[in-house]
N, CA, C and O atoms as a Maestro MAE file, in Angstrom:
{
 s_m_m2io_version
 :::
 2.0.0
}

f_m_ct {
 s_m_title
 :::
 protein
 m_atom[280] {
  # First column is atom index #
  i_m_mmod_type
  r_m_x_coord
  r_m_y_coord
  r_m_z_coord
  i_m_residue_number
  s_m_chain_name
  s_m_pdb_residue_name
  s_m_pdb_atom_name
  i_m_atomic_number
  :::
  1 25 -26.658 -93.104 -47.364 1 A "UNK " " N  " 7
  2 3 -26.782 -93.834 -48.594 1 A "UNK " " CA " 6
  3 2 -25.975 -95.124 -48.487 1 A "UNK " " C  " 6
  4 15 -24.773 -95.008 -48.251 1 A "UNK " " O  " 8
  5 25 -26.501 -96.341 -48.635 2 A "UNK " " N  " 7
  6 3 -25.738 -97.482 -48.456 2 A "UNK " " CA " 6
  7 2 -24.202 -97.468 -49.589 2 A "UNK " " C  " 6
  8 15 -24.175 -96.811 -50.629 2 A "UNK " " O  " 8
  9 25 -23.170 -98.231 -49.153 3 A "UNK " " N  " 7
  10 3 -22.328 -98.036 -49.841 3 A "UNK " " CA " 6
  11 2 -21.806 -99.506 -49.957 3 A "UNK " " C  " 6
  12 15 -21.783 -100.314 -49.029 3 A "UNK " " O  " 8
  13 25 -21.340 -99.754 -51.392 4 A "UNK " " N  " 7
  14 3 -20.629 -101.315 -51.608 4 A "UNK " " CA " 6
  15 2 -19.114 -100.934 -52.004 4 A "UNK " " C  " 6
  16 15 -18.772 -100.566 -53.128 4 A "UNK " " O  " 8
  17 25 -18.201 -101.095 -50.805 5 A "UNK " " N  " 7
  18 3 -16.759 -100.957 -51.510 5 A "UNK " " CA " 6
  19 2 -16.144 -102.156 -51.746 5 A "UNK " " C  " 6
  20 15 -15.838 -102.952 -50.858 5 A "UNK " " O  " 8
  21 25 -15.911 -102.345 -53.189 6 A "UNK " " N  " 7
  22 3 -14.849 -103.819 -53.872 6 A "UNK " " CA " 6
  23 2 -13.718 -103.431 -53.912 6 A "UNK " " C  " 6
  24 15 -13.572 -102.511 -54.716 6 A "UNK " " O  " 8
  25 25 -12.492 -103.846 -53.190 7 A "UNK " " N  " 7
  26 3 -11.541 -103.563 -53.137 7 A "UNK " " CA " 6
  27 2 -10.272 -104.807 -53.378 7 A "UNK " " C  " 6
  28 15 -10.442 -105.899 -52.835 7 A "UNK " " O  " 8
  29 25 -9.163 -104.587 -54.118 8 A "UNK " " N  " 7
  30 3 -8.084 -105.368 -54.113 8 A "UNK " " CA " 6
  31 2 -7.411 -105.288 -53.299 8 A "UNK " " C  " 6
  32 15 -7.385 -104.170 -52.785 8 A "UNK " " O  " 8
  33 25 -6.688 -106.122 -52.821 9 A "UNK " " N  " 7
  34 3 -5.482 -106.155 -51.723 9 A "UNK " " CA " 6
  35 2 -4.227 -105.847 -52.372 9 A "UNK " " C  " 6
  36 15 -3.333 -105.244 -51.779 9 A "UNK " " O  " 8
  37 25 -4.108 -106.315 -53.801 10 A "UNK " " N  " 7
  38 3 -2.924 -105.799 -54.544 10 A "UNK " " CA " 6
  39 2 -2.734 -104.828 -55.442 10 A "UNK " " C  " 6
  40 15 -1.781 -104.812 -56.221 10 A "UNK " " O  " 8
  41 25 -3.848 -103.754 -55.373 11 A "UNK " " N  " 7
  42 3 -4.641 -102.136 -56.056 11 A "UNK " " CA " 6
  43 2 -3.074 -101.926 -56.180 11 A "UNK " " C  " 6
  44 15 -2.395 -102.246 -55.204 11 A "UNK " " O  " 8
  45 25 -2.473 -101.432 -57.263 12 A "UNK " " N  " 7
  46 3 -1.474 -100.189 -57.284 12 A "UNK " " CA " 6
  47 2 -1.588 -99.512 -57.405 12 A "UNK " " C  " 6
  48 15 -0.575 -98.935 -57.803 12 A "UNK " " O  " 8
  49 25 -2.812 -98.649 -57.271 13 A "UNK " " N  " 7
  50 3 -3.306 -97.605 -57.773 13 A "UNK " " CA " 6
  51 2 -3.974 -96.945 -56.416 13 A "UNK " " C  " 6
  52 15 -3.695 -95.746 -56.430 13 A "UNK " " O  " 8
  53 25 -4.494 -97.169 -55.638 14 A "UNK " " N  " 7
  54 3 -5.761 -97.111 -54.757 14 A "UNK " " CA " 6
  55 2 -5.085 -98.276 -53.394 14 A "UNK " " C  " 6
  56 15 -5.108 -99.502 -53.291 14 A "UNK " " O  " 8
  57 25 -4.726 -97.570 -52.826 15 A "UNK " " N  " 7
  58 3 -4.223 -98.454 -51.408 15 A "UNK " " CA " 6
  59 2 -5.256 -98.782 -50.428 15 A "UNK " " C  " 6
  60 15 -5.679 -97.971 -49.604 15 A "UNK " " O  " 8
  61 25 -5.694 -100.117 -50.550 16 A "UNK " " N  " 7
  62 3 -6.360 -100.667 -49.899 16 A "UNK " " CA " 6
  63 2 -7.282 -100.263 -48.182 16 A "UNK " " C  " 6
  64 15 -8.370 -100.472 -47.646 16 A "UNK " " O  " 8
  65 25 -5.731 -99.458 -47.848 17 A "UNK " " N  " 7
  66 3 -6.183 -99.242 -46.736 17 A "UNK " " CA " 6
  67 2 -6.828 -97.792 -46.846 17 A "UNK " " C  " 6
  68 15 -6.648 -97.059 -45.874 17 A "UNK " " O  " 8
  69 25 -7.443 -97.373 -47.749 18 A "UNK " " N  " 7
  70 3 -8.120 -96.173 -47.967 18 A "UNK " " CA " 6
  71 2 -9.840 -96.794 -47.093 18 A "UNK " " C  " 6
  72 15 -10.502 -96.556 -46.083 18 A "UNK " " O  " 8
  73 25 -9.873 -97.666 -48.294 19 A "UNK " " N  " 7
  74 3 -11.184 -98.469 -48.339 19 A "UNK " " CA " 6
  75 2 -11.280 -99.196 -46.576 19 A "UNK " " C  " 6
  76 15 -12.422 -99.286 -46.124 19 A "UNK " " O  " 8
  77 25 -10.530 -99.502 -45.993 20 A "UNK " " N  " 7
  78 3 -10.570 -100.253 -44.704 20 A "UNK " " CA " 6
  79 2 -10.676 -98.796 -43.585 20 A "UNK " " C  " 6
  80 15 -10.725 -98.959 -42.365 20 A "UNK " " O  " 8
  81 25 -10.693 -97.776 -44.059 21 A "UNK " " N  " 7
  82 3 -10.345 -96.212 -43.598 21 A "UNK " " CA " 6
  83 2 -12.004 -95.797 -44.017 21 A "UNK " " C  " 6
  84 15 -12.710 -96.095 -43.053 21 A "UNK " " O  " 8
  85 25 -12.636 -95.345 -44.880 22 A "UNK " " N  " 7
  86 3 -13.660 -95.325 -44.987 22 A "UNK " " CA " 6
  87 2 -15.124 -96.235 -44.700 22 A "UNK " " C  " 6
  88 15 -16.295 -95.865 -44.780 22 A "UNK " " O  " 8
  89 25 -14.303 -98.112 -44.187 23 A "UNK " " N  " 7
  90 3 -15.371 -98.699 -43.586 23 A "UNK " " CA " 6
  91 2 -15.345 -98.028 -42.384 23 A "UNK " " C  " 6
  92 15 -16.455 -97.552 -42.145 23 A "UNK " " O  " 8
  93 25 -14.517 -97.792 -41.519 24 A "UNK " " N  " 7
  94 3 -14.556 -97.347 -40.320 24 A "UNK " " CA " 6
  95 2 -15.177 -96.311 -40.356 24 A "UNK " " C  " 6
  96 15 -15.880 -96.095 -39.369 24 A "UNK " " O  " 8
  97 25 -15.179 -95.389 -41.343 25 A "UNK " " N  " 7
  98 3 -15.819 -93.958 -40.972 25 A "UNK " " CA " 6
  99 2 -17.786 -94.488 -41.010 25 A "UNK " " C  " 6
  100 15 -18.629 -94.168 -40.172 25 A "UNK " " O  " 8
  101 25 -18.017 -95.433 -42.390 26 A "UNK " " N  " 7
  102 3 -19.160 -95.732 -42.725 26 A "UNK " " CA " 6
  103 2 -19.818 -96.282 -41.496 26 A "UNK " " C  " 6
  104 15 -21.049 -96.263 -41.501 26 A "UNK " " O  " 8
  105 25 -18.967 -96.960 -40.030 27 A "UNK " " N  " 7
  106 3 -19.619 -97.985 -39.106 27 A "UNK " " CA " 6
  107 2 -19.845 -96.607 -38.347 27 A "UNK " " C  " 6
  108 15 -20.930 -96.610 -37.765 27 A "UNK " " O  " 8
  109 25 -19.148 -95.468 -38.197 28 A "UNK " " N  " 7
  110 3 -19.549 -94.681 -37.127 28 A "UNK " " CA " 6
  111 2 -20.826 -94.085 -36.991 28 A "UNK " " C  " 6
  112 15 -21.560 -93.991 -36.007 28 A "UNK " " O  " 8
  113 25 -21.021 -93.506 -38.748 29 A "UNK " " N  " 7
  114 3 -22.019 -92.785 -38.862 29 A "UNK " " CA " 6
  115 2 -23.066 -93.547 -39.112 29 A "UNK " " C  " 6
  116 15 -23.960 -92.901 -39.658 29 A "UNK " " O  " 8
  117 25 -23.404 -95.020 -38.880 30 A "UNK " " N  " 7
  118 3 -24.335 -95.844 -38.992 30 A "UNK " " CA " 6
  119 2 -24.815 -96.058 -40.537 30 A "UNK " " C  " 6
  120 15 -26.015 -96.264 -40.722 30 A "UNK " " O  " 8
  121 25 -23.918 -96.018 -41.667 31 A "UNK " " N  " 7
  122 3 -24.021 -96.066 -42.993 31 A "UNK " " CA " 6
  123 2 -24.274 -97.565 -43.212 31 A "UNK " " C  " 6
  124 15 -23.282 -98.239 -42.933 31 A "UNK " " O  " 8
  125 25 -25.554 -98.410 -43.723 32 A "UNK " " N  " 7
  126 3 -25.582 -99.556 -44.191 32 A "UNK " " CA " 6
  127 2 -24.031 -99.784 -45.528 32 A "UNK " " C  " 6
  128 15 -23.767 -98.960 -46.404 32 A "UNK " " O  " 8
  129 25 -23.386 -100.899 -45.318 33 A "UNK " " N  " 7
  130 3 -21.970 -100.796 -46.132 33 A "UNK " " CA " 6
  131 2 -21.781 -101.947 -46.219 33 A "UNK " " C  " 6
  132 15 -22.575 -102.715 -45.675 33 A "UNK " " O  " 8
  133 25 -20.623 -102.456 -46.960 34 A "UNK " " N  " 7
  134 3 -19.956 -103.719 -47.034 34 A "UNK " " CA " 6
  135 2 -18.415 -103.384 -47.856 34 A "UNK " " C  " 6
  136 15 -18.395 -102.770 -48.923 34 A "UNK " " O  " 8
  137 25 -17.330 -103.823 -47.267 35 A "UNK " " N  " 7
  138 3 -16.430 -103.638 -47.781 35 A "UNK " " CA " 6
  139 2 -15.922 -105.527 -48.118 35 A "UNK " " C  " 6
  140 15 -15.953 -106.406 -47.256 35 A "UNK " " O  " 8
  141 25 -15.553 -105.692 -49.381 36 A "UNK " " N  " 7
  142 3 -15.585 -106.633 -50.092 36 A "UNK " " CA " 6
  143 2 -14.261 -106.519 -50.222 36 A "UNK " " C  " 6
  144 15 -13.785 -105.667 -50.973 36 A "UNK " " O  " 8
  145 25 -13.499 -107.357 -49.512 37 A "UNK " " N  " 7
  146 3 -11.981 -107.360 -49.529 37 A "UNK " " CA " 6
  147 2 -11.765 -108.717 -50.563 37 A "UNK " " C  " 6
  148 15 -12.435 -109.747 -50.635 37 A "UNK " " O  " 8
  149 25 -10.500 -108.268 -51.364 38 A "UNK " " N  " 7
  150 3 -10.395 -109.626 -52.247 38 A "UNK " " CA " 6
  151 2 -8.485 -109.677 -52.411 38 A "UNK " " C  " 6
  152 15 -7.735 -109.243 -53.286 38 A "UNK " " O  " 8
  153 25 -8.297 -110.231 -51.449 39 A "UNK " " N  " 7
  154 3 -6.314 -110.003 -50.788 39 A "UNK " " CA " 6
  155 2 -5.786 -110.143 -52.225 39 A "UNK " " C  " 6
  156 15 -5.115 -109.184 -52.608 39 A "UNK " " O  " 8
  157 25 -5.987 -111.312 -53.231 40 A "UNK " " N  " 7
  158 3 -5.302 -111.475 -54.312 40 A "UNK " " CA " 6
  159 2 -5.869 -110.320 -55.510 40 A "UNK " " C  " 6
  160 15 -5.341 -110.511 -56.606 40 A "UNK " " O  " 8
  161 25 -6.571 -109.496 -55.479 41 A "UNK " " N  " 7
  162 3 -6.872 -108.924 -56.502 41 A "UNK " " CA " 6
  163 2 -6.256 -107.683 -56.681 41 A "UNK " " C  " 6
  164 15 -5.711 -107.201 -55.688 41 A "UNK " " O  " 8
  165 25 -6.212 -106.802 -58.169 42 A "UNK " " N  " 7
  166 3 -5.258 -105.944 -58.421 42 A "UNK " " CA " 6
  167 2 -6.478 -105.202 -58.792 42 A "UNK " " C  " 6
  168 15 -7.611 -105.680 -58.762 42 A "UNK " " O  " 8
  169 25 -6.042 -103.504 -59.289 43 A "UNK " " N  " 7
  170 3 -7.130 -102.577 -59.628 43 A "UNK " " CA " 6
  171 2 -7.850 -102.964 -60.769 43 A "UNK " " C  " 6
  172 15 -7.406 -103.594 -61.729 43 A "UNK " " O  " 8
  173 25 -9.119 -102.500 -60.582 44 A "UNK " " N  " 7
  174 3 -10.072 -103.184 -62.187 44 A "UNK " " CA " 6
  175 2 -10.359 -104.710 -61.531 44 A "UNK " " C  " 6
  176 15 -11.564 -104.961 -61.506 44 A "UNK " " O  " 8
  177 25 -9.879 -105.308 -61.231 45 A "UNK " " N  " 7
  178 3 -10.149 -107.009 -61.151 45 A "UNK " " CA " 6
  179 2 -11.548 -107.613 -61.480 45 A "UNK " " C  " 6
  180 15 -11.589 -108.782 -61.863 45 A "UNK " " O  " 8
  181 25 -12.668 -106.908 -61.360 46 A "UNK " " N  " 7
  182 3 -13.754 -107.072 -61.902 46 A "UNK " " CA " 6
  183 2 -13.977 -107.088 -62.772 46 A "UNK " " C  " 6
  184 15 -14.541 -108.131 -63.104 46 A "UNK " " O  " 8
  185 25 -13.769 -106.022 -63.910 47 A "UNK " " N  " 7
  186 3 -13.805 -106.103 -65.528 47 A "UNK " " CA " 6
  187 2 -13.806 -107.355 -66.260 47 A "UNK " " C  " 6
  188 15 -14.564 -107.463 -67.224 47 A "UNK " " O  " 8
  189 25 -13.003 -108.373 -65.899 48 A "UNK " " N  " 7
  190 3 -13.244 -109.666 -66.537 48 A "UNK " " CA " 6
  191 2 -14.324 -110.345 -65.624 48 A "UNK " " C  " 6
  192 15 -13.956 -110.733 -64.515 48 A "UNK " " O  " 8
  193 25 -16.022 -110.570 -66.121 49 A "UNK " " N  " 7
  194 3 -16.897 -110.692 -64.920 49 A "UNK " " CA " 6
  195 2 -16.939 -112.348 -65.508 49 A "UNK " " C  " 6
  196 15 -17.895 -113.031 -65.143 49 A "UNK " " O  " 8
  197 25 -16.067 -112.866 -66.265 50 A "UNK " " N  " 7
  198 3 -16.150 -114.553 -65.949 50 A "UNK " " CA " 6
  199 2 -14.565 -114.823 -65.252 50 A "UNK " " C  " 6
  200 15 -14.120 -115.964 -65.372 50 A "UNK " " O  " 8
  201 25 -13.864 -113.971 -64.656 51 A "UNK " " N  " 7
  202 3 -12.803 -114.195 -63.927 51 A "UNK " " CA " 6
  203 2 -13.569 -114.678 -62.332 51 A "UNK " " C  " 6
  204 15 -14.757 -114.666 -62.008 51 A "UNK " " O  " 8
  205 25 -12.454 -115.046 -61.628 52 A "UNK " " N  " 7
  206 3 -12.719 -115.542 -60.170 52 A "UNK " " CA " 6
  207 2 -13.303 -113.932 -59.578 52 A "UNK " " C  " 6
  208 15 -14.316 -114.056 -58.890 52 A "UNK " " O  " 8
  209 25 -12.833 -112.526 -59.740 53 A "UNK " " N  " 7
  210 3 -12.817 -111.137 -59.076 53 A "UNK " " CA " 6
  211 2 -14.263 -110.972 -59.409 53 A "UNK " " C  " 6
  212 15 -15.088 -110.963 -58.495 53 A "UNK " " O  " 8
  213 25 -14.595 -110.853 -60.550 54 A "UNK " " N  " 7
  214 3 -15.767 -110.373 -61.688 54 A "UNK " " CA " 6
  215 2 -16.973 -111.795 -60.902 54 A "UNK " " C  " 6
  216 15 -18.131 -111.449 -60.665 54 A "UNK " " O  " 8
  217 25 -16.681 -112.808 -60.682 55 A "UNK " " N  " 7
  218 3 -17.969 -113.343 -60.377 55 A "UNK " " CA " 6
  219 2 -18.317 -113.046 -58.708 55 A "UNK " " C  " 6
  220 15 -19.398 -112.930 -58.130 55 A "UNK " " O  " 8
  221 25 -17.265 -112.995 -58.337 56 A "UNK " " N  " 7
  222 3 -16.889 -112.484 -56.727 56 A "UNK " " CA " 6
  223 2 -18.269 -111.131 -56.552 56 A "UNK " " C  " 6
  224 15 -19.347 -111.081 -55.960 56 A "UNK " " O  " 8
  225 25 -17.449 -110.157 -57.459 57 A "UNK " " N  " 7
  226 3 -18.352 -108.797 -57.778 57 A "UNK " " CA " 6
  227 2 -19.903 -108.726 -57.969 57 A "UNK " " C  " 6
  228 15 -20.737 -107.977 -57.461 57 A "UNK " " O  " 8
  229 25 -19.991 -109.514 -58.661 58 A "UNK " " N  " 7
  230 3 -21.598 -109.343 -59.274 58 A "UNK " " CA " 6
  231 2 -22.128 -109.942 -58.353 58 A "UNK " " C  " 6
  232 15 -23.108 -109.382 -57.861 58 A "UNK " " O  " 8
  233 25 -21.718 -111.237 -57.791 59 A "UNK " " N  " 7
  234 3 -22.672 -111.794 -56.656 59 A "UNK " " CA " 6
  235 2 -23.115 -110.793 -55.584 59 A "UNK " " C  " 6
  236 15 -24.258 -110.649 -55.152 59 A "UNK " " O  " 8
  237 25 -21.929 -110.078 -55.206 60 A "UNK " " N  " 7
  238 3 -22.171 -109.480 -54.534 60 A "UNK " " CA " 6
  239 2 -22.872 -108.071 -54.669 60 A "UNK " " C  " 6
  240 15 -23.409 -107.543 -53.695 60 A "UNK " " O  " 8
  241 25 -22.852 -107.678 -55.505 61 A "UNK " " N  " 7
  242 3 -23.609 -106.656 -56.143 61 A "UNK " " CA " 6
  243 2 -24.686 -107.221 -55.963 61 A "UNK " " C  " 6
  244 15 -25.215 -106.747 -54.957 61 A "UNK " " O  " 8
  245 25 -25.290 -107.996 -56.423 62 A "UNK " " N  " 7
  246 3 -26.269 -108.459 -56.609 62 A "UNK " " CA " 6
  247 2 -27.414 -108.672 -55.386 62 A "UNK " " C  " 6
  248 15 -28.614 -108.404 -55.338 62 A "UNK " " O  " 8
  249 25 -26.374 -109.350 -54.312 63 A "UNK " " N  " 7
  250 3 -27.072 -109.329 -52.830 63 A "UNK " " CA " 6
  251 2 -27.294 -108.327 -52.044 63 A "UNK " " C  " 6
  252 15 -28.179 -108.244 -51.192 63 A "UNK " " O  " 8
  253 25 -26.360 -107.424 -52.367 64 A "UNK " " N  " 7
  254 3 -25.867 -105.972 -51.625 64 A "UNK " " CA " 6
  255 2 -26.960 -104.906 -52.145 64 A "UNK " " C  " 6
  256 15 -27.083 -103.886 -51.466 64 A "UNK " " O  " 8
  257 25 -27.847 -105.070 -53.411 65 A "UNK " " N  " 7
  258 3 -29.146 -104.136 -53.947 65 A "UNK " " CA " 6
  259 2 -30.143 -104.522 -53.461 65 A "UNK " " C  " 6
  260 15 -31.195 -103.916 -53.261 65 A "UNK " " O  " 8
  261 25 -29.759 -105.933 -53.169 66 A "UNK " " N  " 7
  262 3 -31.153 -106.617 -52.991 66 A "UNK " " CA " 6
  263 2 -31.559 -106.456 -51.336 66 A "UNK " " C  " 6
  264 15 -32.649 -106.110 -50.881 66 A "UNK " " O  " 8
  265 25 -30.297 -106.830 -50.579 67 A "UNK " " N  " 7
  266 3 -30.550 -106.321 -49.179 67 A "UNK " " CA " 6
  267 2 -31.072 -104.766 -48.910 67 A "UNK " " C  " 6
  268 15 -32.026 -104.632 -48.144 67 A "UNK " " O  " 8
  269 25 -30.474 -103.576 -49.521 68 A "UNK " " N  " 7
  270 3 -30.459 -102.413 -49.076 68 A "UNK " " CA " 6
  271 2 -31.711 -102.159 -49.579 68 A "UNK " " C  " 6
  272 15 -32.463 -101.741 -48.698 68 A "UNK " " O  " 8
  273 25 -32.271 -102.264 -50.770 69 A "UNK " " N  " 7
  274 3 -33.456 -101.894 -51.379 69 A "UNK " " CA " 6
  275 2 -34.774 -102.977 -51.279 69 A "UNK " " C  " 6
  276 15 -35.489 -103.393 -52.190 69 A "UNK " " O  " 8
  277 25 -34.817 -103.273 -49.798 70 A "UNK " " N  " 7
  278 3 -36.099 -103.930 -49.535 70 A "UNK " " CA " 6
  279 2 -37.055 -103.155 -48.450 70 A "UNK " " C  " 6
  280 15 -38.156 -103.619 -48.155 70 A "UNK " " O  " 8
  :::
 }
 m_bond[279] {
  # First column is bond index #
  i_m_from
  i_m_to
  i_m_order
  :::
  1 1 2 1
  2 2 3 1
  3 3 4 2
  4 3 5 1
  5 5 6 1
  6 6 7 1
  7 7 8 2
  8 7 9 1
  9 9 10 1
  10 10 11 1
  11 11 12 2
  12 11 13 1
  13 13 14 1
  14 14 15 1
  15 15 16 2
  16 15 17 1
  17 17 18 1
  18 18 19 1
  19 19 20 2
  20 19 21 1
  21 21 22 1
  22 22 23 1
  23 23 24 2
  24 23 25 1
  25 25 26 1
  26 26 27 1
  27 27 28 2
  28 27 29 1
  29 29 30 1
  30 30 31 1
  31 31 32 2
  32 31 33 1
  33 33 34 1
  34 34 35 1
  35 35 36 2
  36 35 37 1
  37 37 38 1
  38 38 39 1
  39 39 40 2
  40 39 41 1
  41 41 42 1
  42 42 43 1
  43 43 44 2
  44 43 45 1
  45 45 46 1
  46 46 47 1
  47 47 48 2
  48 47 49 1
  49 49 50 1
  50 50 51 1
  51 51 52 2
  52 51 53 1
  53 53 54 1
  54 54 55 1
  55 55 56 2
  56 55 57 1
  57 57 58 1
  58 58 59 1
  59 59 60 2
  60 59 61 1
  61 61 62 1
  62 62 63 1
  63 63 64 2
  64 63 65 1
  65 65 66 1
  66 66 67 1
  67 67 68 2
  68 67 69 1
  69 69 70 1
  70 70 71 1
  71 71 72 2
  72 71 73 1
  73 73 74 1
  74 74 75 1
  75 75 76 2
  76 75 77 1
  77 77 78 1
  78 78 79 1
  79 79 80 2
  80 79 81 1
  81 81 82 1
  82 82 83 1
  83 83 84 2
  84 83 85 1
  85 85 86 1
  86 86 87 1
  87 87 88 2
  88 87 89 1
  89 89 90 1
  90 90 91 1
  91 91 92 2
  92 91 93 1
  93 93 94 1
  94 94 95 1
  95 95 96 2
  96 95 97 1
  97 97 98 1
  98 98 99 1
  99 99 100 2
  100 99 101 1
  101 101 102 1
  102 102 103 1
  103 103 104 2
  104 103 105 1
  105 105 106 1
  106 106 107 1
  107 107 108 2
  108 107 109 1
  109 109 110 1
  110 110 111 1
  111 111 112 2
  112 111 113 1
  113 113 114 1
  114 114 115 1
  115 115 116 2
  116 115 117 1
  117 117 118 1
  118 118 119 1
  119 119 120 2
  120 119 121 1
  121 121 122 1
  122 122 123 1
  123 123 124 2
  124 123 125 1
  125 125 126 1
  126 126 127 1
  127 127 128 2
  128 127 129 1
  129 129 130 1
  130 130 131 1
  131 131 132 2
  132 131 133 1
  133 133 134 1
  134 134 135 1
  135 135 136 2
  136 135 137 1
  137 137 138 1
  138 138 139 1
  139 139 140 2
  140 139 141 1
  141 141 142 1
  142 142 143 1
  143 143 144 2
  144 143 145 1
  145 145 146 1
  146 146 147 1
  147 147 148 2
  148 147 149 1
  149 149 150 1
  150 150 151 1
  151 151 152 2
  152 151 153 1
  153 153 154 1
  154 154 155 1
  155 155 156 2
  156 155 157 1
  157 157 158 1
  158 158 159 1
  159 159 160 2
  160 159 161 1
  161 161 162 1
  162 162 163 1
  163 163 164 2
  164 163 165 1
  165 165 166 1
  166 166 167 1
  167 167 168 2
  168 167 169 1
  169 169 170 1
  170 170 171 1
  171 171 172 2
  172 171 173 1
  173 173 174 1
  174 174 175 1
  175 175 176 2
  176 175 177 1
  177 177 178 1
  178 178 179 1
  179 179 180 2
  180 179 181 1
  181 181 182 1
  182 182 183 1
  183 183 184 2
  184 183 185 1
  185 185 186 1
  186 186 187 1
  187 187 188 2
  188 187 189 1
  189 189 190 1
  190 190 191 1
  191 191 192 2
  192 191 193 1
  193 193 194 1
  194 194 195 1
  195 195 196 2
  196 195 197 1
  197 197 198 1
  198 198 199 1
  199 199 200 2
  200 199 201 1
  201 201 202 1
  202 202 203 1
  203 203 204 2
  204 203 205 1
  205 205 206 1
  206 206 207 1
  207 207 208 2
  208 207 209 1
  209 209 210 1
  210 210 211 1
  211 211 212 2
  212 211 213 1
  213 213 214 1
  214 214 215 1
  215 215 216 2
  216 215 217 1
  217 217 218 1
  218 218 219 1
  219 219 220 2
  220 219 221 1
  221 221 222 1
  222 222 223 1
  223 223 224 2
  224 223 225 1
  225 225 226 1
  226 226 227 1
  227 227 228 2
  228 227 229 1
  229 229 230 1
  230 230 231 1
  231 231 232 2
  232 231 233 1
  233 233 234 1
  234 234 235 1
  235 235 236 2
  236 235 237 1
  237 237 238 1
  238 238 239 1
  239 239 240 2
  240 239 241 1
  241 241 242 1
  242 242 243 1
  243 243 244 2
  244 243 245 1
  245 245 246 1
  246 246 247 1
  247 247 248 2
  248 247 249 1
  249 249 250 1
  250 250 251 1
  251 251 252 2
  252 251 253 1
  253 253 254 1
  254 254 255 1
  255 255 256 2
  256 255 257 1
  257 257 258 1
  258 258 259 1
  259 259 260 2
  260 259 261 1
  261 261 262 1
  262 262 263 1
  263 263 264 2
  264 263 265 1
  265 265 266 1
  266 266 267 1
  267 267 268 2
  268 267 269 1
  269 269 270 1
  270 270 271 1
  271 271 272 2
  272 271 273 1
  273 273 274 1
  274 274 275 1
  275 275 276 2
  276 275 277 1
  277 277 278 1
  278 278 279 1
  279 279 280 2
  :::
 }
}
């Protein structure tokens, strides 16, 4: 199942390197993926989707459905 991980670099919640831990597992097993690193962002950072994180997000959301589901 393709997977889109958005991740903060400054998560206090969710340590980044979880997400950099599960791309690796996703490249082995040949999982279509994208891990969307964003160094300045904190957990949630998307929720505000007219912030710099939130437009970051949707674009990419956006390309990331559109690639996998063609």
């Amino acid at each position: 199942m393709p997977t889109l991980l958005i991740h903060g670099g400054n998560d206090a919640h969710v340590h980044y390197e979880l997400s950099e831990m599960l791309d690796k597992k996703l490249d082995a097993y040949q999982v279509k993926h994208l891990l969307l690193g964003l160094p300045w962002a904190t957990h949630g950072c998307e929720y505000s989707l007219n912030g710099p994180s939130g437009q970051l997000a949707k674009y990419t959301i956006e390309r990331f459905v559109h690639v996998v589901t063609r």
